[in-house]
C-alpha positions in Angstrom: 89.2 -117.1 39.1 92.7 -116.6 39.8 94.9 -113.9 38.0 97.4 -116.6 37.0 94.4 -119.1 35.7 93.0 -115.8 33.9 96.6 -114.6 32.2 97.0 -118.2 31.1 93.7 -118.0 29.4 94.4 -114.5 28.0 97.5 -115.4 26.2 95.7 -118.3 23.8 93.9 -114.7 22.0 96.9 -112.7 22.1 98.5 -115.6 19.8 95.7 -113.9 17.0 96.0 -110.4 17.2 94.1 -108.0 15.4 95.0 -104.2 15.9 91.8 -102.1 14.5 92.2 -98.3 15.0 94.3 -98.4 18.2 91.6 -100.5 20.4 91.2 -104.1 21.1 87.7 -105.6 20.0 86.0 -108.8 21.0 82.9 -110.4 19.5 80.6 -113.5 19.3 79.4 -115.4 16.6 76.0 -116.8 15.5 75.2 -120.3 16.0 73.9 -122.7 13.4 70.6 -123.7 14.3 68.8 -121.3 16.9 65.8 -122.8 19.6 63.1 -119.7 19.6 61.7 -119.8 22.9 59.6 -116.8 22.5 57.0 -116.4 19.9 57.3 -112.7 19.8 61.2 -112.8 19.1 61.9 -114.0 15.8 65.2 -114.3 13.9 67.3 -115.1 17.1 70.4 -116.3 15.0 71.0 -113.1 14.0 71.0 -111.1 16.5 74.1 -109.6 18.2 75.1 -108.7 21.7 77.3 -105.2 22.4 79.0 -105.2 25.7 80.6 -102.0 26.9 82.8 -102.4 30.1 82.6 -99.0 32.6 86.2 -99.8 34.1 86.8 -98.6 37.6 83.6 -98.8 39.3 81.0 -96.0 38.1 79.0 -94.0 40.4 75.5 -94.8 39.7 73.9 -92.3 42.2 75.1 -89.0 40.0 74.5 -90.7 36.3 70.8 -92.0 37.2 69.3 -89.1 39.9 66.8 -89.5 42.0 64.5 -86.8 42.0 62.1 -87.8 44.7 64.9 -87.8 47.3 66.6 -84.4 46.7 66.6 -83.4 50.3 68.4 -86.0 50.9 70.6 -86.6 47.9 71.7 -82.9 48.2 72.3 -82.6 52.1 75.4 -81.6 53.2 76.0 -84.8 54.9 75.2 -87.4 52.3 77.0 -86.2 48.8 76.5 -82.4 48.6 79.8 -81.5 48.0 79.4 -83.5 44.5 75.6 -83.4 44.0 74.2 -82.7 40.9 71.7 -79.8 41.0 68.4 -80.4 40.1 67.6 -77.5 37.9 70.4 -78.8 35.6 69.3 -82.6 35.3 68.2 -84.0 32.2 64.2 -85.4 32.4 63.0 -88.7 31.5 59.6 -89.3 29.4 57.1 -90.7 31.8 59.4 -90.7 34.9 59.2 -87.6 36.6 60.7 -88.9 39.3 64.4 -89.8 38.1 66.9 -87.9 36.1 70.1 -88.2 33.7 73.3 -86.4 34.3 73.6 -83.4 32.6 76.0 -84.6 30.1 74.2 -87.9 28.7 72.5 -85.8 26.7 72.4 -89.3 23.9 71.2 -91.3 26.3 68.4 -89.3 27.5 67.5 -89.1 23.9 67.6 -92.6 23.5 65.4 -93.1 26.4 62.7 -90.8 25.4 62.7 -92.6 22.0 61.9 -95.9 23.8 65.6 -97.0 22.6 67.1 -97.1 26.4 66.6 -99.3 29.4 67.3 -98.5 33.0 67.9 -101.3 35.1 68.2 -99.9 39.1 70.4 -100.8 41.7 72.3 -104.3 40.0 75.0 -105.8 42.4 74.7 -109.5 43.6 74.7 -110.6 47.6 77.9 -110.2 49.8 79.7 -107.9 46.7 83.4 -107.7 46.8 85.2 -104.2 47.0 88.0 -105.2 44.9 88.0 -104.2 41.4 89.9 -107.2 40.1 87.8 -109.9 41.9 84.6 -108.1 41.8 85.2 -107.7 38.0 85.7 -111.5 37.8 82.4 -112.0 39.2 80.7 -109.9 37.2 82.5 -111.9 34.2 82.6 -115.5 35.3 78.5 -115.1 37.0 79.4 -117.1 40.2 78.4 -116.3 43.7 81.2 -114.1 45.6 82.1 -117.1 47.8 82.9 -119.4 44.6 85.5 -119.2 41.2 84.9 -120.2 37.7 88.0 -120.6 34.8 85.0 -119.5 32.5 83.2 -116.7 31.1 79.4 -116.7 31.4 80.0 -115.5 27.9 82.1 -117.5 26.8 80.2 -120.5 28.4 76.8 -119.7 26.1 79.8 -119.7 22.8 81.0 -123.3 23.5 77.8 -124.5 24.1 76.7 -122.8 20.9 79.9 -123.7 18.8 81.6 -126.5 20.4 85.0 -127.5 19.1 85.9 -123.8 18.8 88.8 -122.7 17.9 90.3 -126.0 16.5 86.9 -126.9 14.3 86.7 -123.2 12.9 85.9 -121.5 10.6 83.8 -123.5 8.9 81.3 -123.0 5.5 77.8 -122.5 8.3 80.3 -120.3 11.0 83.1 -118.5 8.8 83.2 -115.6 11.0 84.7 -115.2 14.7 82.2 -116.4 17.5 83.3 -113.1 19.7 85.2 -109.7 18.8 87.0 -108.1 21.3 88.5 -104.2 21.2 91.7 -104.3 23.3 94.5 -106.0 24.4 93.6 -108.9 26.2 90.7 -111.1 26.4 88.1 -110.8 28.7 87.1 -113.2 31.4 83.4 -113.1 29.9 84.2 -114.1 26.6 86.6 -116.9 28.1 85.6 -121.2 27.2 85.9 -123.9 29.0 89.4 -124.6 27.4 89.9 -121.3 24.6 88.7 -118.4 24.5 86.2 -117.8 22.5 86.7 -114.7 21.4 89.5 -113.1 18.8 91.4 -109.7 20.0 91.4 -106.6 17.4 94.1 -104.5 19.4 93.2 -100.8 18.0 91.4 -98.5 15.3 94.3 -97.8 14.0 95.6 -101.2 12.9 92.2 -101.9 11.9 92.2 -99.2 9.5 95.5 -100.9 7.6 94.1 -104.2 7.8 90.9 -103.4 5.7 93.1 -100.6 3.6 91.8 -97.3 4.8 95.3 -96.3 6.1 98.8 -97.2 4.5 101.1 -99.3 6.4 103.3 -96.0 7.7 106.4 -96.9 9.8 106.6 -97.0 13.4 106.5 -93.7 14.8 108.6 -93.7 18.0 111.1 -96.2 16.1 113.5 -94.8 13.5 116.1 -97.1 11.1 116.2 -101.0 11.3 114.8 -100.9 14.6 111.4 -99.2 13.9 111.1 -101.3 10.3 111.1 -104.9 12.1 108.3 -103.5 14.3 106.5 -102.2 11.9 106.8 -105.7 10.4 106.0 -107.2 13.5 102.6 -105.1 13.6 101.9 -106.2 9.7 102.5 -109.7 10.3 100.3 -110.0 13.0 97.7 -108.7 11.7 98.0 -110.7 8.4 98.3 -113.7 10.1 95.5 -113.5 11.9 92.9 -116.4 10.7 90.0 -114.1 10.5 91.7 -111.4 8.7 90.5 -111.9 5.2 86.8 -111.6 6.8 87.0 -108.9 8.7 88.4 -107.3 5.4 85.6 -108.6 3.4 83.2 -107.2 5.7 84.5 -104.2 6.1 84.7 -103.6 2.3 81.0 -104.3 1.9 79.8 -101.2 4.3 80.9 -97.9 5.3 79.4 -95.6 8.5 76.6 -93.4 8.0 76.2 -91.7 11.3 78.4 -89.0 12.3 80.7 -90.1 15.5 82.2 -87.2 17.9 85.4 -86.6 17.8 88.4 -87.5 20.0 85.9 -90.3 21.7 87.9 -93.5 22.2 84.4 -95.4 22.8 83.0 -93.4 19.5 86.1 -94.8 17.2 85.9 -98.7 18.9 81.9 -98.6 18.0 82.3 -97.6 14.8 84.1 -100.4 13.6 81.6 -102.8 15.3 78.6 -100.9 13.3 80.8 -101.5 10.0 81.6 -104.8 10.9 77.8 -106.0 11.4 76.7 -104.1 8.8 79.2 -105.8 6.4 77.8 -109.2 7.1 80.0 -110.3 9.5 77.9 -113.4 11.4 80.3 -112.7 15.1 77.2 -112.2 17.3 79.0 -110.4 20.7 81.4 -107.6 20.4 83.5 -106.4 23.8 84.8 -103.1 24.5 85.8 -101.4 27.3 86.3 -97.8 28.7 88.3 -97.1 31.7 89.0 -94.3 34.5 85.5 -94.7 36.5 87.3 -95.3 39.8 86.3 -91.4 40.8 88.0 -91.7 44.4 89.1 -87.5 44.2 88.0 -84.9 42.2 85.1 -86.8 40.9 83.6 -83.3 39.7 84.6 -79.8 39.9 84.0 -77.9 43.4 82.6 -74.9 41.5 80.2 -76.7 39.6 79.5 -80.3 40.1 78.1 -80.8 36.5 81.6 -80.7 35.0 84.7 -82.5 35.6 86.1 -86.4 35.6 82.7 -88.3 35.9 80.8 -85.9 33.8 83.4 -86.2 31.0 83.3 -89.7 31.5 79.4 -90.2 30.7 79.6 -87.9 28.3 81.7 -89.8 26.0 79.6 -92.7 26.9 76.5 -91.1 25.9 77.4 -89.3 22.7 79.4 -92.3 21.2 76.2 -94.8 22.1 73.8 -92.1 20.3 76.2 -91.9 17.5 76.6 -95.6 17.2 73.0 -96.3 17.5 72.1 -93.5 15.2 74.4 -95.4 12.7 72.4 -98.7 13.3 69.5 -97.5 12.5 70.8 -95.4 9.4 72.4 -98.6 8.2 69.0 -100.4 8.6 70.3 -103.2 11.2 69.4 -101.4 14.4 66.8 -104.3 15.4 69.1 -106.8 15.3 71.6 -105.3 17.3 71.3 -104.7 21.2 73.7 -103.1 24.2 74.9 -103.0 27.5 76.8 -101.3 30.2 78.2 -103.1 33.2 80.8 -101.7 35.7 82.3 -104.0 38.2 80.2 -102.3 41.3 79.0 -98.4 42.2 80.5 -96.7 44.6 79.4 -95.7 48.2 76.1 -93.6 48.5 77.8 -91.0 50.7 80.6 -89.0 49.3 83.9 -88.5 50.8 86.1 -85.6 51.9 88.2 -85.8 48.3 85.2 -84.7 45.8 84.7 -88.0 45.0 83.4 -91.4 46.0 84.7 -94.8 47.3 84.4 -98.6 46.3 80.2 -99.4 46.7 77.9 -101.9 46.0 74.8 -101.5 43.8 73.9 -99.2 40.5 72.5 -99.2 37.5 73.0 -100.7 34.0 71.8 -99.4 30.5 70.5 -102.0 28.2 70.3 -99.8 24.8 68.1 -101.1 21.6 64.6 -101.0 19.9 64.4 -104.5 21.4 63.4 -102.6 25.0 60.5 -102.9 26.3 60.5 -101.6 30.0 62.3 -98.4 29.9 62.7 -98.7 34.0 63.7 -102.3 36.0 63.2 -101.4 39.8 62.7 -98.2 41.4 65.3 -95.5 42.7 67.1 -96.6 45.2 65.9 -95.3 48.9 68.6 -93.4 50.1 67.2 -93.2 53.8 67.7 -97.0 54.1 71.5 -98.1 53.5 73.5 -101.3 54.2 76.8 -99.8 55.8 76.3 -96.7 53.8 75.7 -98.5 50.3 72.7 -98.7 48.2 70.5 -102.0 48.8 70.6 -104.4 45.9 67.3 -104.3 43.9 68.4 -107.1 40.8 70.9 -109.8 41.0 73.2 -108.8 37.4 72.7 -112.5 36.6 69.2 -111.6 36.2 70.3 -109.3 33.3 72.3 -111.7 31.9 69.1 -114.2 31.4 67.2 -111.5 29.7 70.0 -111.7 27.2 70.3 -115.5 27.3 66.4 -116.2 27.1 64.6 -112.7 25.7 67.4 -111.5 23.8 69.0 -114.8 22.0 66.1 -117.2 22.4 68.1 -119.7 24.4 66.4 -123.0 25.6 66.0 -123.2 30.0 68.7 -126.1 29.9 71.4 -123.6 28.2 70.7 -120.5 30.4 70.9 -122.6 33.2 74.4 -124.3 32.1 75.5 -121.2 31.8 74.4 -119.2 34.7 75.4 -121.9 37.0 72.1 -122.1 38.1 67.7 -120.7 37.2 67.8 -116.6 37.5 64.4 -114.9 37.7 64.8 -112.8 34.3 65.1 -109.4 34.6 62.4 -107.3 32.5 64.1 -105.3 30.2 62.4 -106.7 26.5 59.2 -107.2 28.5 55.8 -105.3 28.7 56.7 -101.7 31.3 56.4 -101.7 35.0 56.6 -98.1 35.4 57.6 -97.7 39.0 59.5 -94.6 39.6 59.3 -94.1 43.4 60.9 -95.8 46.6 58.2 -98.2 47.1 56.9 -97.4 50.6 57.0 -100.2 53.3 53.9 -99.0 55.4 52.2 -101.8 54.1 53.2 -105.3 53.5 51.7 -107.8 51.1 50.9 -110.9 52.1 51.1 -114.2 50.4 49.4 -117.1 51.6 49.8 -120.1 52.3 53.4 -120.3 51.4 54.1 -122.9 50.4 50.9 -123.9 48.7 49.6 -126.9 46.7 46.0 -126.1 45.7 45.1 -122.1 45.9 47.4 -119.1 47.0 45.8 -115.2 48.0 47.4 -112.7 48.1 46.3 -109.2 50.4 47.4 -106.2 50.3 45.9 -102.3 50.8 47.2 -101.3 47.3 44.7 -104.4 45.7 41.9 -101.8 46.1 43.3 -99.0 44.1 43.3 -101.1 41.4 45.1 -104.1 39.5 46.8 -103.2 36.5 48.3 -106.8 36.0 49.3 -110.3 37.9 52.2 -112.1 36.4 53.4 -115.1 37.9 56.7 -116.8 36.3 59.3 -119.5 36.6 62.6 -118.6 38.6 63.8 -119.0 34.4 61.5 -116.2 33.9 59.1 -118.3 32.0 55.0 -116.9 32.1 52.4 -119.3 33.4 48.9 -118.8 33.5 46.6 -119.6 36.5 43.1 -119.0 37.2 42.9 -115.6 39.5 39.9 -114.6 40.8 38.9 -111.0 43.4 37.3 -112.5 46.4 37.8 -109.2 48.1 38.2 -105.7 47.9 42.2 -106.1 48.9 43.3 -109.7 47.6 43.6 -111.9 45.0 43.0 -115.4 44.7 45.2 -117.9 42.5 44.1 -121.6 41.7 47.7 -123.4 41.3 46.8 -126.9 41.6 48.0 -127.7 38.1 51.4 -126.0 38.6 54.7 -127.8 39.1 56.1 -128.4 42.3 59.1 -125.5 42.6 59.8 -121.8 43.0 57.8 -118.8 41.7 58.2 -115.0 41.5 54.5 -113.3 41.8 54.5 -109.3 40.5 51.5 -107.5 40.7 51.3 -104.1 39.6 49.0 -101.8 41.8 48.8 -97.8 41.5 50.9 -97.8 44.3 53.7 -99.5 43.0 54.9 -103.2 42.7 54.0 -105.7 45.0 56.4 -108.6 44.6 56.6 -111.9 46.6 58.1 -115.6 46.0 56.0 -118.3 45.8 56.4 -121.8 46.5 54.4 -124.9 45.5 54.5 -128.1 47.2 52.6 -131.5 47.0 
């Protein structure tokens, strides 16, 4: 998308501006009739979507640490001028093998309380090193070699609540589809013709709208001056269509949890707990946190556990923790789940500066009780790179279909529309597949014939340490059953005579790790 097409698109939300305590928010609405595709997920229309944006690129490799490869990860010739030491890493429950940062002390508590998902190495093929373009990827879920004028976000709205904002509010959908914190609309949240989000600018202005603060003059303003912008201020947020809801919702609940201090993130995810909590039916709030392009003085020479990066995921972890404390205190934490994206990593290797350059894959947090698998993929293997980057282990598109399909109960059709195209769906509110090693390559499954029409076997060493579970699924992400049989030692046999004609993603999980393949059927 270009920067002109995105500005023009920007301005439409600007012309509704709602300050709330000094931060911009963004956030989605609930639609009026909801298609459950999942029997296991009920109550789908009202459910709510948190995005936090990591602006800047974050380095993945030193906030998720892989323990199995310290030799490496620590050499003076991959990233031990910024390496994190391994007596000072925070443990994960059942994954021996990979560690926190120090300073997410929150999030390793969520994790441990089966409230955190890790998804490993996200990125998408031939990634882009720029942060603008890269970030509109990320926002508009096209390929790198293609542009969209839409959000993928924003997309899944229209569909949900066409006519928006000309047909709104209305008695079913009084409330805003999408909240964002800030000052300009994301690309995500942006329609086919409108955004479909509203913008609440800061905490502070928030705080006057719903009457927590007095309207005080400007403060860098004195006289006449200072008076018509602190008009200004007032009348925009006033004006604003939503204002007498956000109000009303706000009235209705207070925060429970106690928030740190002097944490930007903290303050913008307090209002979004209050906001829910007070009834307000906008089902995906946007905020972002910036400064995550670490290109010098990443960390502190003396000790790598402090400095820029470290302070970064610190306020990312304790404001999280505080926030989903506060969820849970406020009895709504089940219908509320979050994520992390940041427009790409940054290079495995570090450089000469104490820091890191532009990079490819990393990891995302999906926070929630709604998790199921605590780990997606495997830590990366740092002994095989692709120009001294990290190999990409899930498309993020896959992410955003767990949302679409797991998360919101959308229809196949919907995802697909929105997506561009069918995503294999990444794992996160499914059963675990604990893998926390680099899977080894020594040997390779194989899956055959390929295509097939009638039966399909599979042979592999690992097969004879044991199966723990076969699942074979739609590129949607969709479960189907087949008949499987053993007919030796090291393979598995699979009737699929009565399947469609079309593409397939095979996992089986072994005691040696995951052995995936694609599958196609033919006639």
């Amino acid at each position: 998308m270009k920067r002109r097409t995105f500005l023009q698109h920007a301005a439409s939300s600007l012309l509704l501006p709602v300050l709330i305590d000094g931060y911009g928010a963004k956030a989605f609405a609930r639609p009026s009739s909801f298609i459950q595709s999942l029997v296991d997920l009920a109550d789908q229309s009202d459910r709510v979507l948190v995005i936090i944006q990591l602006q800047g690129g974050n380095d993945g490799l030193n906030m998720v640490i892989p323990l199995d490869q310290m030799g490496v990860y620590t050499d003076p010739k991959f990233r031990g001028n910024i390496a994190i030491p391994e007596a000072k890493v925070l443990r994960l429950k059942n994954y021996s093998q990979t560690a926190l940062h120090p300073a997410m002390t929150g999030m390793q508590q969520l994790f441990n309380d089966g409230k955190l998902s890790i998804v490993q190495g996200v990125s998408y093929p031939t990634p882009n090193f720029s942060h603008f373009r890269s970030s509109d990827i990320w926002m508009t879920a096209v390929d790198s070699s293609q542009t969209a004028a839409s959000g993928w976000a924003g997309r899944y709205l229209d569909k949900r609540f066409p006519g928006y904002p000309d047909n709104y509010p209305t008695a079913q959908m009084p409330d805003p589809p999408a909240i964002q914190i800030g000052y300009a609309t994301a690309t995500s949240l942006l329609g086919p013709t409108d955004s479909m989000a509203i913008v609440l600018q800061d905490p502070d202005t928030f705080a006057r709208l719903v009457g927590d603060k007095p309207n005080a003059p400007a403060t860098n303003l004195t006289g006449y001056a200072g008076q018509q912008i602190e008009f200004i201020r007032q009348q925009q947020a006033s004006s604003v269509s939503y204002a007498g809801q956000i109000k009303t919702a706000a009235g209705k609940s207070k925060n429970l949890a106690t928030y740190p201090t002097a944490n930007a993130l903290g303050d913008q995810l307090k209002i979004i707990a209050r906001l829910i909590a007070g009834g307000m039916q906008t089902k995906v709030y946007y905020v972002t946190m910036g400064g995550f392009d670490t290109h010098a003085a990443q960390v502190v020479g003396t000790d790598t556990t402090t400095g820029t990066h470290a302070n970064l995921l610190r306020t990312l972890s304790d404001a999280v923790l505080a926030f989903q404390n506060d969820l849970s205190q406020l009895k709504i934490e089940d219908r509320v789940v979050g994520m992390t994206f940041s427009e790409f990593g940054r290079r495995a290797i570090s450089n000469g500066s104490l820091g890191t350059d532009h990079g490819t894959s990393a990891p995302m947090f999906i926070f929630g009780t709604a998790v199921k698998s605590p780990m997606v993929g495997k830590n990366p293997n740092l002994s095989d790179l692709d120009n001294n980057n990290l190999k990409m282990q899930t498309d993020f598109r896959q992410v955003y279909a767990a949302i679409l399909t797991d998360w919101f109960g959308t229809d196949t059709a919907t995802e697909s529309t929105t997506l561009f195209r069918d995503f294999p769906v990444a794992t996160v509110f499914r059963a675990p597949q604990i893998v926390t090693a680099v899977t080894p390559t020594a040997t390779e499954a194989r899956l055959y014939p390929n295509p097939a029409s009638t039966v399909a076997v599979l042979e592999s060493d690992w097969l004879a340490q044991g199966v723990q579970s076969v699942q074979l699924t739609t590129m949607q992400g969709r479960f189907v059953s087949v008949d499987m049989s053993r007919p030796t030692a090291t393979s598995v046999q699979m009737n699929v005579s009565n399947l469609p004609i079309g593409n397939y993603t095979l996992c089986v999980e072994t005691a040696q790790g995951l052995l995936t393949k694609r599958l196609v059927i033919v006639r």
